[in-house]
N, C-alpha and C positions, 0 to 999 in steps of 0.2 A: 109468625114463625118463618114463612115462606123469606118475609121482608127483612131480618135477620139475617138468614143464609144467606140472601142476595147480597148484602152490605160486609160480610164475614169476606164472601168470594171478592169483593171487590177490596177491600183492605190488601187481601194477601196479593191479588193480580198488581195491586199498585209496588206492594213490598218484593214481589218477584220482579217487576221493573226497572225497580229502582235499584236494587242489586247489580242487577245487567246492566243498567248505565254506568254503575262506581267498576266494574270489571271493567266495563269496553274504557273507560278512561286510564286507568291506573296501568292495563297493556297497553295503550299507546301511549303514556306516559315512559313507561319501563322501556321501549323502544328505543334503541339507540339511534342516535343522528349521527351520521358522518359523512366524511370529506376523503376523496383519495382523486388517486388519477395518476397522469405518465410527466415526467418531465422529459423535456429533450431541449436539443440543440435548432438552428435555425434551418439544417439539413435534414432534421426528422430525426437523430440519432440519441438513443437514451441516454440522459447526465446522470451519474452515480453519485452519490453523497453531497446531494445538492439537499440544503438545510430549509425547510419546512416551518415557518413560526405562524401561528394564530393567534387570534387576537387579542384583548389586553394582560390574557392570562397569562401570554408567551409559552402556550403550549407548543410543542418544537418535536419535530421527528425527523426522517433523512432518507431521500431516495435510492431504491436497492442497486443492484447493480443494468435491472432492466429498466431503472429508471423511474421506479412506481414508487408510491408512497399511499401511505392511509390513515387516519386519525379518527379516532371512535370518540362514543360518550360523549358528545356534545351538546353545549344547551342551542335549544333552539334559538333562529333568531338569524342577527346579520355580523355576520364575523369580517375582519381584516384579516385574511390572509397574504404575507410575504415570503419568499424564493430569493434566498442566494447560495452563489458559488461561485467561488474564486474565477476570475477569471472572465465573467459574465456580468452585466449588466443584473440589478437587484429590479425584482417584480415585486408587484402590488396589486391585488385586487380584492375584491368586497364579494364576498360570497352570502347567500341565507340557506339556512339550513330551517326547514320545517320538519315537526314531530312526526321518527318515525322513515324520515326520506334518510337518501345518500345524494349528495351532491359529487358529480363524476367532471373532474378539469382534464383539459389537455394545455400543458404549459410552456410557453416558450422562451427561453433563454436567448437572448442575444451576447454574442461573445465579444469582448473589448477588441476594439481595432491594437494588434502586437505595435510594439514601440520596436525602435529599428536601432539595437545598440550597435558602438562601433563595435568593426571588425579588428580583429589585431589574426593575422595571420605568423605561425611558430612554426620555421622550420626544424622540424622534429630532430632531422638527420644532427644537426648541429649543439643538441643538446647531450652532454655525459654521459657514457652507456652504464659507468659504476662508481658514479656518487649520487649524493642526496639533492646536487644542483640538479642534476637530470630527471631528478623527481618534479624540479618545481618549476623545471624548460618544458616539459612536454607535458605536466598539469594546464601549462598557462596555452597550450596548443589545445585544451577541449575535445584532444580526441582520449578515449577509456572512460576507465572510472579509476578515483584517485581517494586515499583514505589517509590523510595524515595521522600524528602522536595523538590530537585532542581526539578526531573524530571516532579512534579505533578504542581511547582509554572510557571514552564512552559509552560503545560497545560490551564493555567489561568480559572479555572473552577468556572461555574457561579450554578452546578447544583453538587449531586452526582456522577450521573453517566457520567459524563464530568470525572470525574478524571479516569474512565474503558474504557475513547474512545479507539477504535480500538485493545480492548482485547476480543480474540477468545468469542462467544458462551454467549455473552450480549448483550441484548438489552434493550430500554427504556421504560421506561409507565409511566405517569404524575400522579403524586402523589402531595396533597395538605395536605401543613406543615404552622407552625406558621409563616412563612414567605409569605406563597403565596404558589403558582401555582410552584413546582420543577418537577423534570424527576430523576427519581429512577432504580436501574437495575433490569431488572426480567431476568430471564434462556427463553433460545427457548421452543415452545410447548410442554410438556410431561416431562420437567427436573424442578429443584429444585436448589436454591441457598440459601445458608445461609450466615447471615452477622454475624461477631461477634467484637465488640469492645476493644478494648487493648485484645486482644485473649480470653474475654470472652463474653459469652452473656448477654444481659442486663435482670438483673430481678427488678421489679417492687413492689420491697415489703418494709416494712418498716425493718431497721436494715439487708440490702442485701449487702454485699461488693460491690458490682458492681451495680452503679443506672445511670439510662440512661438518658440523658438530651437533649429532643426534642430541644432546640436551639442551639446545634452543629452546626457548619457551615462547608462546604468544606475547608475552609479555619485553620479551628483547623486540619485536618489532616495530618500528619505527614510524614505519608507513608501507603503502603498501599500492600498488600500480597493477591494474586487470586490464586486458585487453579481449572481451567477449568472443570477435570475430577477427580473422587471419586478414583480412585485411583491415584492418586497426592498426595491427603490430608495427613500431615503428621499425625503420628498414634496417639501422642496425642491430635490431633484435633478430630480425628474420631468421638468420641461418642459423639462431638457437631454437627457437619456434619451429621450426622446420624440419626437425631432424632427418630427414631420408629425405626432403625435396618436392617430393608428392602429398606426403601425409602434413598438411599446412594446419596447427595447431591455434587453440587462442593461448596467451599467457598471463601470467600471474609473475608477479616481481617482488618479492617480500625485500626492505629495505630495513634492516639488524643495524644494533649499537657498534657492533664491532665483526667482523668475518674473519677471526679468528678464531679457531677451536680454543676453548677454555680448560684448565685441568681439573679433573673430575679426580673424586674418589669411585675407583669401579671394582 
């Protein structure tokens, strides 16, 4: 009986064991392997949206904007990982990830040596202040930001300041027009922006060469010429830019099918 009980205890001690070995396996199996770390530049500075590929899977991710990146769920083993970004020279390196670890990179970017285009220097002053030539004399000068017919019908803008999205140092405030309810661009806190129409301003008098016609739509826009910072402006814009002399403005140049008032039914 005694010999029994002895062989009973040892069946179960072995069946308790052996339990515990498929547990400690099957959690370090379940353990995640992965891969992260920092990209940067050759100065130490974090690269954003530098693209991430591992190995033959082409598993793929993208560095945030401090430069980090990380990839889970991994099989164990030896991966090819590759890093590019425009701009940079493409990396390569052979990592292993073992069950259960993180493999931590710090990775370095080398940046292409810049190609040295010719210079063509545009004198601004001599380019149109109110036609569409002077749109495309002081585009080819590389000083503003410039939007022509294709880039703006592109845009497909429902409002004004739809056709300035994503130009430096704009933002929007709702403004209500013979249409309704629009979004208009104003300058950040403390700055000043002026608009001006075929490169002049609109005056509102009778017998004025230039009369401004509130049923404009986005869509009569032609093109369009931003000037973020006062000294941008070209100089014969200045003294509309400027209006008091002190108060030094950025501008905005909407460029219309026609700058003539249209007749409405009102």
């Amino acid at each position: 009986m005694q010999r029994t009980r002895d062989q009973l205890r040892l069946v179960c001690t072995s069946a308790m064991a052996f339990v515990l070995s498929v547990g400690a396996i099957g959690s370090d199996t379940l353990r995640a392997q992965s891969v992260g770390g920092v990209i940067v530049d050759s100065l130490g500075r974090p690269l954003a949206d530098a693209e991430v590929i591992l190995g033959a899977t082409e598993s793929r991710t993208r560095s945030d904007a401090q430069g980090r990146f990380s990839m889970a769920n991994l099989d164990p083993g030896s991966h090819l990982l590759r890093v590019r970004l425009i701009g940079y020279r493409p990396y390569e390196t052979r990592i292993r990830v073992a069950y259960g670890q993180r493999a931590t990179l710090r990775i370095v970017l080398i940046k292409y040596p810049a190609l040295l285009d010719t210079v063509r220097v545009v004198d601004q002053g001599v380019c149109p202040p109110t036609s569409l030539d002077g749109f495309e004399c002081r585009r080819a000068a590389q000083i503003g930001h410039f939007r022509d017919a294709g880039e703006l019908r592109s845009l497909r803008p429902n409002s004004w300041a739809d056709m300035l999205d994503g130009m430096p140092g704009i933002r929007r405030r709702a403004s209500r027009g013979p249409y309704g309810l629009d979004w208009r661009i104003a300058p950040p806190p403390g700055r000043c922006i002026v608009e001006l129409w075929n490169g002049q301003r609109p005056m509102r008098s009778d017998g004025a060469e230039f009369q401004p016609d509130e049923y404009w739509q986005p869509n009569d826009v032609v093109a369009i010429e931003y000037y973020d910072a006062p000294e941008k402006v070209p100089a014969n814009f200045r003294v509309l830019a400027w209006p008091t002399g002190s108060e030094r403005c950025a501008l905005v140049i909407y460029w219309l099918r026609g700058a003539r008032a249209r007749e409405q039914n009102r």
